[in-house]
N, C-alpha and C positions, 0 to 999 in steps of 0.2 A: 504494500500500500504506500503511494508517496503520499496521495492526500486525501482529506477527509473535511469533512463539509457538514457539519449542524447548524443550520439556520434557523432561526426562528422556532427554535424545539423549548422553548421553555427550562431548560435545565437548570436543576438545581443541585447542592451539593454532593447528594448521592450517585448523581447523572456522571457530573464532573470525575469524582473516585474513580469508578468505572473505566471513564474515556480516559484518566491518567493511564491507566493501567494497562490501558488498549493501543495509546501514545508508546509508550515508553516500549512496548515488545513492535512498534513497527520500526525496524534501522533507516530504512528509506524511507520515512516521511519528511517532504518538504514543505509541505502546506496544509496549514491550521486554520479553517474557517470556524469560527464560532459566533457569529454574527447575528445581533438583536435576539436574545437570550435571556439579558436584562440577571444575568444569575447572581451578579451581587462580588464581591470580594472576600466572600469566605468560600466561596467556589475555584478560586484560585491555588487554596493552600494543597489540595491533590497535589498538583503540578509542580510544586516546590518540592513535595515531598518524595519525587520519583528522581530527581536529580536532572542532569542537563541531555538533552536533546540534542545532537551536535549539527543535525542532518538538516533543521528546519530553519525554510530561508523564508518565507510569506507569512506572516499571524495575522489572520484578520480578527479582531476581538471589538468592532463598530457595537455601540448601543448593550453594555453589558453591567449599568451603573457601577463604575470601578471605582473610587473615590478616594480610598485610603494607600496612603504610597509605601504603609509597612508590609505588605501584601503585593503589590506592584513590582516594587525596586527584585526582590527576591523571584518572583514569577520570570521579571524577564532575567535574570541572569542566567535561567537557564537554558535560556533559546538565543546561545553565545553569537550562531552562524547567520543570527537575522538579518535578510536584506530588505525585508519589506514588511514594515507595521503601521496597524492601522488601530488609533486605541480612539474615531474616532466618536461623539454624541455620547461621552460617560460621566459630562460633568464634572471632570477631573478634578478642577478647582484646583485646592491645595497639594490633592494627589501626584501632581503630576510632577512632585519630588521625586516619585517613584522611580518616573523614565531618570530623570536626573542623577537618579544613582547608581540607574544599569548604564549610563554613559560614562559616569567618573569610572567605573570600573572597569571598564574596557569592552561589556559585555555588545555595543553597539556599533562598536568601531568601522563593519561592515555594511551600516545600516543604509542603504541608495533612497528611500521613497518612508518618510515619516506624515501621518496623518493624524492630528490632534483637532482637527476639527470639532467645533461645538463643545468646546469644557471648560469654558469659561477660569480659562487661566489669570487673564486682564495682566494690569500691568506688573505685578509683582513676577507670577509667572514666566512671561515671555523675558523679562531681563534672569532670572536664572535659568532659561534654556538660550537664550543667545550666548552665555557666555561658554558654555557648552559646546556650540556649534561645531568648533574648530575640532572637537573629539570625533566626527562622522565626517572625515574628509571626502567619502566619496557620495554624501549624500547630494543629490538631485532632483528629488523630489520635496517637497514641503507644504502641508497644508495644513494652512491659521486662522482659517474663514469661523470668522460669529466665535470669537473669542473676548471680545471685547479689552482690547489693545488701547484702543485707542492713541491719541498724539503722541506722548508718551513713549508709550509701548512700541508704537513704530517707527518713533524715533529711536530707538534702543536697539531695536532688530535692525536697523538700516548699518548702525556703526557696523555691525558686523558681515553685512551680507556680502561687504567687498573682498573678504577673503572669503567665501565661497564657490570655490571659485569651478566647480561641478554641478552648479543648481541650473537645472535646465528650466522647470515648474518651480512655481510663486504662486498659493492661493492666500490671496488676504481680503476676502468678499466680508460685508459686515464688522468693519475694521472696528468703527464706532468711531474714527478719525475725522479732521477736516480739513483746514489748512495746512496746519503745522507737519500735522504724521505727510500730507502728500510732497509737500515741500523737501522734508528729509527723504523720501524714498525717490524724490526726484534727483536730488544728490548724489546718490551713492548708484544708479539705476546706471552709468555707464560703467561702471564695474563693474558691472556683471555680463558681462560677454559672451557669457554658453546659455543663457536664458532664453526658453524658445516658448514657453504659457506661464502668462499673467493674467490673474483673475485677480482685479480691484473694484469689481463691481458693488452697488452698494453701500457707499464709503460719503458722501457728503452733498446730501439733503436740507434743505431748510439755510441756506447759508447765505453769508451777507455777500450784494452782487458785486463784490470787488473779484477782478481774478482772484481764482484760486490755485488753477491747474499749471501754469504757464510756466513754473519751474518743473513742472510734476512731467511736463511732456516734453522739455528738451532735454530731461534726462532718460526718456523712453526710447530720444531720433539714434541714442548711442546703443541699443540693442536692437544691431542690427541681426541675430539671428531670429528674433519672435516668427513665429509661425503663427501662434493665436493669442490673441488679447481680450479682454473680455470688463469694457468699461460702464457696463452700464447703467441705467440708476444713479448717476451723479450729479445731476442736474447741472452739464456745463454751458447750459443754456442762458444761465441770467447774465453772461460776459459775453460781449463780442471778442473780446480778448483772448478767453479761456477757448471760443467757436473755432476762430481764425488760428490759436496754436496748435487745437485738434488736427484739423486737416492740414496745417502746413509741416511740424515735424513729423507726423506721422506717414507725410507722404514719402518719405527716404526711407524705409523699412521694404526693403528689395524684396523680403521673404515673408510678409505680412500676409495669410492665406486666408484665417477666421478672424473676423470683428466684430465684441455685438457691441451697437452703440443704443442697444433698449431703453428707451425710458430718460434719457440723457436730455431731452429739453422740455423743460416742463412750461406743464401750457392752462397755465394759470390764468383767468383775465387778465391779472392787469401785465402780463409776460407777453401776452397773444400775438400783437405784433413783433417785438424783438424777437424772438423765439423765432419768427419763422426765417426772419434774417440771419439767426446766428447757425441755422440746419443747412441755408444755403450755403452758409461761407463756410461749413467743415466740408461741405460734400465737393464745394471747389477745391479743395485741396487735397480729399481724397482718390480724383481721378486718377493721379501721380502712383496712387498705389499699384503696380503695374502686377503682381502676382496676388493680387486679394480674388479670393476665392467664392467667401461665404460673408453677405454683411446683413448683419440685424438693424435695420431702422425700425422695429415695434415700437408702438406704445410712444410716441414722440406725438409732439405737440399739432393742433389743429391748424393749418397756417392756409393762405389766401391760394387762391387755383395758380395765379401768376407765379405765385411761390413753388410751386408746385410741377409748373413745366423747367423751371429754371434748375431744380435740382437734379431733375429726370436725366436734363440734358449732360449736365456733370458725372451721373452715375452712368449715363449708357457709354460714357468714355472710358470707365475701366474696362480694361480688354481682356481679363482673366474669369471677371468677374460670372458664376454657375448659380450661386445661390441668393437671391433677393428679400428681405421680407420686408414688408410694408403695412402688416396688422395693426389696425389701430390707430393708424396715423395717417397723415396728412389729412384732416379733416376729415375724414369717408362718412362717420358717421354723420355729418352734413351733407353729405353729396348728395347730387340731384341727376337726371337721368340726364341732361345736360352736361353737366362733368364728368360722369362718368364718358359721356360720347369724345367729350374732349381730351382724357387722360389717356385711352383707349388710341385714340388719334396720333397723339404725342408717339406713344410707347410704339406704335405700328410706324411711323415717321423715324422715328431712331434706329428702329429695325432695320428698315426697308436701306438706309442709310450707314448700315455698317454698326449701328452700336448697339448691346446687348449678347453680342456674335456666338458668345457659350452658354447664354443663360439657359437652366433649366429649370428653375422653379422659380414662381414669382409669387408671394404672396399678398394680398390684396384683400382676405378676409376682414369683415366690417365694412365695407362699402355698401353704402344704404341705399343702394336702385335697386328699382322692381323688375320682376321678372322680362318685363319689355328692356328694360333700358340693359339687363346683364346679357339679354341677345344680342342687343345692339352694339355691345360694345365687344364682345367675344368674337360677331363675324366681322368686324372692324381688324381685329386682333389676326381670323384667319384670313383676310383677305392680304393682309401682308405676310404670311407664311410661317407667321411668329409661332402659331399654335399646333407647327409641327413641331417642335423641339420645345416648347415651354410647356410647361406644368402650372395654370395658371390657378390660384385656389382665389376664392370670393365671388367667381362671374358664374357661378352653376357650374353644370358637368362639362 
């Protein structure tokens, strides 16, 4: 047996004895799923008790309330050969001395792909595991998401990320940050040179309309290996400043293939009009992205029709561009069977014209025409050929 898989089985200490005992006679086990279990921290001590496992490189242990780190530090010393842990949704809190102590001891030294997500480590936390860091030379992987970090906090993780110097993945979604922590990770962002996914979505909401991002994204233009980025939820709408640095350092990211920009301009009444100015001036800058693949424009603000052609025309010039989404946004759920005919018109005109060239899916869901008006705009769509190679969702079948 290399691996074994309890999901969702409810076990409790009894369960666990057992599986130690089933663990420990398999030599070739590599892979420990035990995931959403919820079994508690005295379901741990079997597994101390059986001694080390030298074989097991993957422990998934996601959603298993672990809290106490007297119980932790010990479990994992014995799974020496780990390259891949996942302790994440346990509410670790203060537990998360535990990992702390299977790093001082060398027990992690191998560890590639660490996930801590959701345990509410906050700032105390994250400064005794960054200091740490430099013990998992070859880790690469890293996820901090809904830890509640905060400025602070990532301010503290940043000092260190620039010896990192194997982190390819960066999740720090629901930072609890705003200025400060994006400022400092804008910093330290061109040091990190092998980094290819960043996930900062969800990071600063509600925020006063002075730039915010503008150090946060010329320190992004300097990773140039990202593949996918994932900004969404930031609201970098209430700046023309913050709009205009979006699409301008962002454009020199050669290798820039996933984007989601969801939910990034919020469309507030009294924002209605700027907002729709500032979704133009990133998407100008975004044509420059010459290898973007896949981009999320959901859930973005309500903006005027003219607004509306003028972006179009900016995005049908990325030339790589397969995946579109547009749920939600640009106004639809105001459209009239007249916009529709007119959006329709645009996109079949860009077509017929060389732009959109790879698209395969477009999404368009939330567009409030009647059933007349999504025929009309669909055979619009097939008369220019579009709707042989597009996948188009929101106009019917």
């Amino acid at each position: 047996v290399t691996c074994l898989q309890f999901r969702t089985s409810e076990m409790k200490y009894e369960e666990c004895a057992l599986l130690a005992l089933f663990v420990a006679a398999c030599p070739k086990l590599t892979e420990l799923d035990l995931r959403d279990n919820h079994c508690g921290d005295e379901a741990l001590r079997p597994f101390i008790d059986i001694g080390e496992c030298t074989t097991l490189l993957r422990l998934e242990m996601w959603g298993n309330e672990l809290a106490e780190a007297d119980n932790l530090g010990p479990f994992l010393a014995g799974f020496g050969s780990l390259t891949d842990l996942s302790l994440s949704r346990n509410s670790l809190g203060t537990g998360v001395v535990g990992v702390l102590a299977a790093m001082d001891s060398g027990d992690l030294a191998n560890l590639t792909h660490l996930d801590l997500e959701d345990n509410k480590i906050g700032v105390a936390g994250i400064t005794l595991l960054s200091e740490r860091l430099c013990k998992c030379p070859h880790l690469a992987s890293l996820q901090l998401s809904h830890n509640e970090l905060g400025d602070r906090g990532l301010a503290t993780l940043a000092e260190v990320l620039s010896g990192a110097s194997a982190l390819t993945h960066l999740a720090l979604a629901h930072s609890s940050t705003r200025k400060d922590g994006a400022e400092f990770l804008g910093l330290v962002l061109p040091a990190c040179t092998a980094l290819r996914s960043l996930d900062f979505s969800w990071n600063s909401d509600d925020v006063d309309r002075g730039p915010v991002f503008v150090q946060f994204f010329q320190g992004l233009a300097w990773c140039t290996a990202l593949t996918r980025l994932d900004l969404g939820h930031n609201d970098f709408g209430r700046n023309l400043e913050d709009a205009e640095a979006l699409g301008g350092y962002l454009s020199g990211l050669d290798n820039l293939r996933d984007l989601s920009l969801q939910g990034i301009f919020n469309n507030s009444t009294e924002a209605f009009g700027e907002t729709a100015t500032h979704l133009h001036e990133a998407c100008r800058g975004l044509r420059f992205c010459t290898s973007l693949a896949s981009l999320d424009l959901s859930f973005n603000c309500q903006i005027q029709l003219d607004s509306i052609f003028g972006m179009l025309g900016w995005l049908a010039q990325i030339p790589s561009l397969v995946h579109l989404d547009l749920n939600s946004t640009l106004g639809m759920r105001k459209f009239t069977d007249d916009t529709g005919a007119a959006l329709a018109a645009t996109l079949a005109g860009s077509f017929i014209t060389g732009g959109f060239a790879l698209l395969e899916r477009l999404d368009l869901t939330d567009a409030n025409l009647t059933l007349e008006g999504k025929a009309s705009a669909r055979a619009t769509l097939q008369s220019a050929g579009m709707l042989q190679n597009v996948l188009v969702l929101g106009l019917g079948a």
